[in-house]
TITORGU-712223 format. One record per residue (C-alpha): residue number from 1; residue in one letter; x, y, z. Coordinates in steps of 0.02 Angstrom, whole numbers. Last residue first. Layout:
residues N
[NUM A [X Y Z]]
...
//
This chain:
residues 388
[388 X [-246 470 -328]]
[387 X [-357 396 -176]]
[386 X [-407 465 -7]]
[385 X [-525 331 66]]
[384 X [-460 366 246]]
[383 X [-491 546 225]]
[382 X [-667 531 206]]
[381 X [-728 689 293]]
[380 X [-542 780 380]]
[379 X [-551 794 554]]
[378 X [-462 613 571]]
[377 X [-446 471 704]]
[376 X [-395 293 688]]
[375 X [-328 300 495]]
[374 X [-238 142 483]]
[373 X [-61 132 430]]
[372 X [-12 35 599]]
[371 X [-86 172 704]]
[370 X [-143 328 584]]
[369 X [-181 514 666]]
[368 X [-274 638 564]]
[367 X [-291 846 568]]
[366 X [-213 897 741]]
[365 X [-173 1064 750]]
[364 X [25 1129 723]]
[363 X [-51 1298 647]]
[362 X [1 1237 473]]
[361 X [-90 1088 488]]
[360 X [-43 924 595]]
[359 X [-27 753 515]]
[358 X [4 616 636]]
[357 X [93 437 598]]
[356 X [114 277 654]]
[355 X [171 159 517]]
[354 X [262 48 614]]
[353 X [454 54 592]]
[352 X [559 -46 486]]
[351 X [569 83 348]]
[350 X [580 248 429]]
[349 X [434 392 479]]
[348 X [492 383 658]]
[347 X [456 331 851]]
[346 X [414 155 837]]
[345 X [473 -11 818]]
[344 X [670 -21 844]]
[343 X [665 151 963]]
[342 X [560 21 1076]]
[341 X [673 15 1235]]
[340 X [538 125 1325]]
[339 X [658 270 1338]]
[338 X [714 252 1148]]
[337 X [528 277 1118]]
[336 X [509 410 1234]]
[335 X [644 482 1137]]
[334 X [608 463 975]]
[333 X [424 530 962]]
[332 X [356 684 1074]]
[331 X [558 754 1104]]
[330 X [574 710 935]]
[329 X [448 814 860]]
[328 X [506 966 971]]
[327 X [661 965 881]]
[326 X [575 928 709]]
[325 X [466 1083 751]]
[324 X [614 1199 760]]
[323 X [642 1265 916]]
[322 X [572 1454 988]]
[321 X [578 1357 1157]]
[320 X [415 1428 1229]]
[319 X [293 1435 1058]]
[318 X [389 1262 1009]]
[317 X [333 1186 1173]]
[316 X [178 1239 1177]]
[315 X [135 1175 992]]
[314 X [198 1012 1069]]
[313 X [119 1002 1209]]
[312 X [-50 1044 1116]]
[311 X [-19 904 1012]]
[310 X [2 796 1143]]
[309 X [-123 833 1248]]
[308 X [-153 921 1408]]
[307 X [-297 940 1535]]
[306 X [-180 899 1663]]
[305 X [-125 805 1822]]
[304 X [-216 868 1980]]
[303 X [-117 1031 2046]]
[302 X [-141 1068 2244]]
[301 X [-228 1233 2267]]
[300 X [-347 1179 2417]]
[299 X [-490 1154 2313]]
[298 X [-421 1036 2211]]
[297 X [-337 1085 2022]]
[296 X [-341 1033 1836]]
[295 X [-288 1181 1722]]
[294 X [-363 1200 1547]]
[293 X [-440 1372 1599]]
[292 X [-527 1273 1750]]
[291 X [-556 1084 1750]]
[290 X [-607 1078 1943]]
[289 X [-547 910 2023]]
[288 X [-659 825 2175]]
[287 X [-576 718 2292]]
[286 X [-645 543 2318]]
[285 X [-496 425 2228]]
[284 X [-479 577 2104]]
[283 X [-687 632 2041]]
[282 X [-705 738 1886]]
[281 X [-744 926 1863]]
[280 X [-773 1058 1689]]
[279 X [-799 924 1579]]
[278 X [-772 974 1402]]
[277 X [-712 825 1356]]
[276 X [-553 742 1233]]
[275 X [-437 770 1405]]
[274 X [-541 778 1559]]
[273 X [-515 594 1599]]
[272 X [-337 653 1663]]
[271 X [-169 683 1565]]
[270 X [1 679 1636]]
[269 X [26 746 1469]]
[268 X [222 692 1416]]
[267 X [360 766 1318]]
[266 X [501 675 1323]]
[265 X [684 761 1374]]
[264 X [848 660 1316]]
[263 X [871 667 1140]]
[262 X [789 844 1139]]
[261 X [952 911 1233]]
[260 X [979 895 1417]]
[259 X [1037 1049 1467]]
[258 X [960 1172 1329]]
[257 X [804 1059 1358]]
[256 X [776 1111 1527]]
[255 X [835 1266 1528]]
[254 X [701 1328 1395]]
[253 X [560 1233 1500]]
[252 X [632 1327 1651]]
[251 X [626 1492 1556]]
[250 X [432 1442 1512]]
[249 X [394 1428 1712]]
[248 X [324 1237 1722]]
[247 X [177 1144 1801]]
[246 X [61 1278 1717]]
[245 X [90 1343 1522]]
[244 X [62 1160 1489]]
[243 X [227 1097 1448]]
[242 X [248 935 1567]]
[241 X [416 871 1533]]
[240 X [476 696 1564]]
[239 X [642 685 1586]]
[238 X [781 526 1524]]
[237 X [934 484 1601]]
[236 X [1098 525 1561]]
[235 X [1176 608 1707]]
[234 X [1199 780 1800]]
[233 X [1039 872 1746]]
[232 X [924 712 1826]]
[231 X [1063 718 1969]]
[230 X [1020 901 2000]]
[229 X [850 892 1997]]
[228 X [862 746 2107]]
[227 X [945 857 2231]]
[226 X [1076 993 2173]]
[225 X [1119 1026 2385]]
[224 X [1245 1196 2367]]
[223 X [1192 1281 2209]]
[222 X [1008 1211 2224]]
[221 X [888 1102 2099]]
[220 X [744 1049 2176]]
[219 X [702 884 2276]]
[218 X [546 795 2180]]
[217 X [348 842 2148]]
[216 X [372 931 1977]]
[215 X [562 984 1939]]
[214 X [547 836 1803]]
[213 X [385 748 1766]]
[212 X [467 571 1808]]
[211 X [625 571 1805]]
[210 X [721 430 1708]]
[209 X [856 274 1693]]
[208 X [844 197 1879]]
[207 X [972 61 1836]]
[206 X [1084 30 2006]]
[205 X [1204 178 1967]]
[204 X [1049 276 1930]]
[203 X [987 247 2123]]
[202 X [1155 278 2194]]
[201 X [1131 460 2095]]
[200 X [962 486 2162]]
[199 X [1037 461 2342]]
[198 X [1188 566 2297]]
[197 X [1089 699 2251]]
[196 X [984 691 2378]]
[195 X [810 624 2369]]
[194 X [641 691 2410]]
[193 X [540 618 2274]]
[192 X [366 623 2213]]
[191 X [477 544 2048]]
[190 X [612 429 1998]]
[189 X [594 335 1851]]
[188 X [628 123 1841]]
[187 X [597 33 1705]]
[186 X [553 -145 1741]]
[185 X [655 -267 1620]]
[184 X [667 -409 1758]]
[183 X [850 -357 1783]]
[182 X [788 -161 1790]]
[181 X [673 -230 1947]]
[180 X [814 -311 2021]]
[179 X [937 -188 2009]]
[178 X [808 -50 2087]]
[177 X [756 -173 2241]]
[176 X [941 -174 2254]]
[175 X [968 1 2279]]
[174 X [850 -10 2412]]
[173 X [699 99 2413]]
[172 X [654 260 2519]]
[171 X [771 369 2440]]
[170 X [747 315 2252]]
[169 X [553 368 2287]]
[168 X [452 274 2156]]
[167 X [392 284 1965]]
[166 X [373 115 1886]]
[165 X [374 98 1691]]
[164 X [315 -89 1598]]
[163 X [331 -112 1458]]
[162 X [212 -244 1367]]
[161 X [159 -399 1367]]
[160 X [218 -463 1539]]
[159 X [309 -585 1642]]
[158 X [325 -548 1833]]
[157 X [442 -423 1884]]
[156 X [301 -291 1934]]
[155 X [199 -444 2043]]
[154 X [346 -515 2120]]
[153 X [404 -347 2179]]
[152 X [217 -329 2268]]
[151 X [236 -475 2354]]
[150 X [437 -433 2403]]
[149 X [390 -266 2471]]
[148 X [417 -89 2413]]
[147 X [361 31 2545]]
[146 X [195 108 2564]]
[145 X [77 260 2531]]
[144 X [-81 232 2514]]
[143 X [-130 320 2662]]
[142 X [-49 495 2591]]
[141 X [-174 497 2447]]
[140 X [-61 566 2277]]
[139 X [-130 729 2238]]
[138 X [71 821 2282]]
[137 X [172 675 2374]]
[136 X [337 768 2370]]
[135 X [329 764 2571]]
[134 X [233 588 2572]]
[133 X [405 503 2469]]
[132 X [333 379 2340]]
[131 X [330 195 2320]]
[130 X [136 204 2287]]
[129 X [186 245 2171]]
[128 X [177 303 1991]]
[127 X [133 128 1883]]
[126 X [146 159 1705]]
[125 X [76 33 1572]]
[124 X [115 -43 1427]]
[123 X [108 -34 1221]]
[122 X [-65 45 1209]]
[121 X [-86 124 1041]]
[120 X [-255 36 976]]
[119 X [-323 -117 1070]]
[118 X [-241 -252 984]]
[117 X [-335 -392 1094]]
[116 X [-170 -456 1186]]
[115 X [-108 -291 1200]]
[114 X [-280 -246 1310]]
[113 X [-278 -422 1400]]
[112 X [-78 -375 1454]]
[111 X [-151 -186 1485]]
[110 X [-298 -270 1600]]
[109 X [-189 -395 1706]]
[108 X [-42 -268 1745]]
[107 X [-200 -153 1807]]
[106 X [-280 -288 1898]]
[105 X [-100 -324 1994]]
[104 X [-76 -140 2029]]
[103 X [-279 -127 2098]]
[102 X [-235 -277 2222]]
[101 X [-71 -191 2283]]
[100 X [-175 -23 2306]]
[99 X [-155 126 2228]]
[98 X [-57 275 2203]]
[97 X [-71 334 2020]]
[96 X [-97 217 1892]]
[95 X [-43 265 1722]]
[94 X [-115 220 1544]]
[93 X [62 187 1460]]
[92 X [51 253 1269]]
[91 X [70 237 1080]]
[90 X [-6 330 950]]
[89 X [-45 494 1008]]
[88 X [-93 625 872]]
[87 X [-221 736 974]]
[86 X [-375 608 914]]
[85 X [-295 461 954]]
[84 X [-300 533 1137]]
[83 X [-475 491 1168]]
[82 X [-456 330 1066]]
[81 X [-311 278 1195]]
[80 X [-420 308 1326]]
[79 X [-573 222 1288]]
[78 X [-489 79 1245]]
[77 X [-394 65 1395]]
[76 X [-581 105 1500]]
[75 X [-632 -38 1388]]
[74 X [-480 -146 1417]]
[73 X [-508 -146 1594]]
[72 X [-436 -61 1766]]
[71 X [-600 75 1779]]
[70 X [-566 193 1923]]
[69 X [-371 195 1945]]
[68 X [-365 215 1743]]
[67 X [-491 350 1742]]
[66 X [-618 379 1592]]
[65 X [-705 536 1524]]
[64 X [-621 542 1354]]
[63 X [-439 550 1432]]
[62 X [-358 463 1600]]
[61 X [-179 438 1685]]
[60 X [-70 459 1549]]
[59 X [108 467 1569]]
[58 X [216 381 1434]]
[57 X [136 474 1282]]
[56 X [227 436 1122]]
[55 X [174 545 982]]
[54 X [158 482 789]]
[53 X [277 533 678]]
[52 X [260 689 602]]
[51 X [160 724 432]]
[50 X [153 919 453]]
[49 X [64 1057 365]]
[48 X [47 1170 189]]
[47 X [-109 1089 160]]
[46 X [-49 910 212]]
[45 X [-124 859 23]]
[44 X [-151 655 49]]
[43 X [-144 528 -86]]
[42 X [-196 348 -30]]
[41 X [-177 194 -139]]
[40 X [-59 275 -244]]
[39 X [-63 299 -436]]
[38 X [121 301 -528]]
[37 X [226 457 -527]]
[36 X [317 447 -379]]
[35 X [361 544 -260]]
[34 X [539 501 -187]]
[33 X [546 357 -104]]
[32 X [508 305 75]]
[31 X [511 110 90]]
[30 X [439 -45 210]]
[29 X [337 68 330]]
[28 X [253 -95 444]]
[27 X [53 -100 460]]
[26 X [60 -264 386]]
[25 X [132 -187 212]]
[24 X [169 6 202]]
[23 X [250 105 90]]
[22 X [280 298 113]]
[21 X [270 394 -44]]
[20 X [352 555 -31]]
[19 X [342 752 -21]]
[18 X [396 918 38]]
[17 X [540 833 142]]
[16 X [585 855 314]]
[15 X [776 783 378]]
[14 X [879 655 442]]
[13 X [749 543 526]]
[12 X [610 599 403]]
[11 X [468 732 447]]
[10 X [368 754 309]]
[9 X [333 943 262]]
[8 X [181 1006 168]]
[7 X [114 999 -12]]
[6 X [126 798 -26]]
[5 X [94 616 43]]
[4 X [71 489 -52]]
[3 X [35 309 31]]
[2 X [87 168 -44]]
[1 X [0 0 0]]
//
């Protein structure tokens, strides 16, 4: 099946090109040529926009009304993923925040059902806490709060189908809960953290490998006591970034990057059920969230995740930064997939890779998103049937 894509830019690995055929058998990109001259099974004018691979979203708790912690089954997956579909995302980990040993376990359960089945874009799942330090432990319930214990490491190192990410308090684990969990393919992020630097740096020396929505709910940076700020800066791990004109001061967005470089930052949403409504308040494990000028927020001030998507992280991020959009592209593409181990599968507009894709107009707004070549969300009447 060649698709034909013209009149805009295509992100490559190397570069953007105005046009190209992009061939794709089994949902896998097998060639991009030069346009060609013969007919195509799908011809597509971008309008003077972008064809960018599709986004990687490793922190999303919720979207299209639904809550992971409240509904641990392939619908409320489902549900999710087609919510976000529609903003460009292609793959992602529906997160579970804080929550019991017996709602972890279901939630392993559901995403291995959900891969199992092919539900659309899901490729694992994101557990943040309950391993978490109370001081940094922002919405997260303070009575769910608990140490790593052997049950529960038996039940995140057990065999699964897809990734999956833990996010825990490096200085209230031991270092060899951390090997062991990397061992077992686990990755480990550090976030709601209090940790020294030292502490966060013993934790990367035993395979932690990112930070969880960086400067949000960890030890900040300082000139005298750099914290896990400061170790996140000082090593080669991976960030998570929440742009959303909110969590983050624009200059420290602009730091951010200039120190770590778009190879090592990933966008993410941190999204809630809000995302792909126009809800205006949702339930967290019994607290009630106001949806207010895009920000989610309880009554006493303390932020709730987002009502953020990835194309609107994006667009944000290049308004901030200034950067070119192929920058920003990779920050919501390559890296989180060469965080998740899956740079091989995902995470560009290459032979080899699957044909995940999202096509954003000139005003970086979401116009059609493909998962394995196949149109799952569009603005555009008939697009899927676009034909030379």
């Amino acid at each position: 099946m060649i698709f034909r894509f013209h009149n805009g830019r295509i992100a490559l690995p190397a570069d953007a090109v105005g046009a190209a055929d992009v061939v794709v058998a089994d949902g896998i990109v097998t060639a991009v040529t030069a346009m060609g001259t013969a007919p195509a099974d799908h011809a597509i004018d971008l309008g003077g926009g972008w064809l960018l691979p599709g986004f990687i979203d490793t922190q999303v708790n919720g979207g299209g009304g639904v809550l992971f912690n409240d509904q641990v089954d392939v619908d409320a997956i489902g549900a999710i993923g087609a919510a976000h579909a529609r903003f460009g995302t292609t793959a992602f980990l529906p997160t579970l925040i804080s929550d019991t040993p017996a709602q972890i376990a279901a939630a392993l359960a559901a995403v291995d059902t959900a891969i199992e089945q092919g539900v659309p874009g899901v490729v694992g799942i994101h557990i943040e806490g309950p391993f978490i330090n109370e001081v940094k432990r922002g919405i997260h319930e303070a009575h769910r709060i608990r140490r790593l214990d052997a049950d529960i490491l038996a039940t995140l190192t057990a065999p699964h189908r897809g990734r999956v990410m833990l996010t825990l308090a490096p200085e209230l684990c031991d270092e060899e809960d951390i090997r062991t969990l990397v061992r077992h393919c686990v990755i480990v992020s550090a976030g709601h953290s209090d940790a020294t630097y030292d502490e966060a740096q013993r934790a990367i020396a035993a395979g932690l490998s990112g930070f969880t929505h960086l400067f949000n709910a960890m030890s900040p940076l300082h000139h005298r006591n750099p914290g896990a700020v400061g170790a996140a800066f000082d090593s080669d791990s991976y960030c998570g970034l929440i742009v959303d004109d909110v969590h983050l001061h624009p200059a420290v967005v602009r730091l951010a990057i200039r120190a770590k470089g778009a190879r090592r930052i990933m966008l993410v949403t941190d999204a809630m059920p809000s995302v792909g409504t126009d809800v205006s308040e949702f339930t967290l494990q019994g607290k009630r969230i106001a949806v207010k000028d895009g920000v989610c927020i309880f009554e006493d001030g303390t932020l709730a995740g987002t009502h953020l998507d990835m194309a609107s992280a994006l667009r944000k991020t290049v308004e901030v930064t200034g950067l070119p959009v192929l920058d920003v592209s990779t920050m919501a593409s390559a890296t989180p997939a060469a965080f998740l181990s899956m740079e091989d599968r995902m995470g560009a507009i290459a032979p080899g890779r699957r044909a995940d894709w999202v096509w954003l107009d000139a005003a970086l707004e979401p116009r059609a998103t493909w998962i394995g070549g196949r149109i799952v969300a569009e603005t555009t009447p008939d697009l899927a049937h676009a034909a030379q």
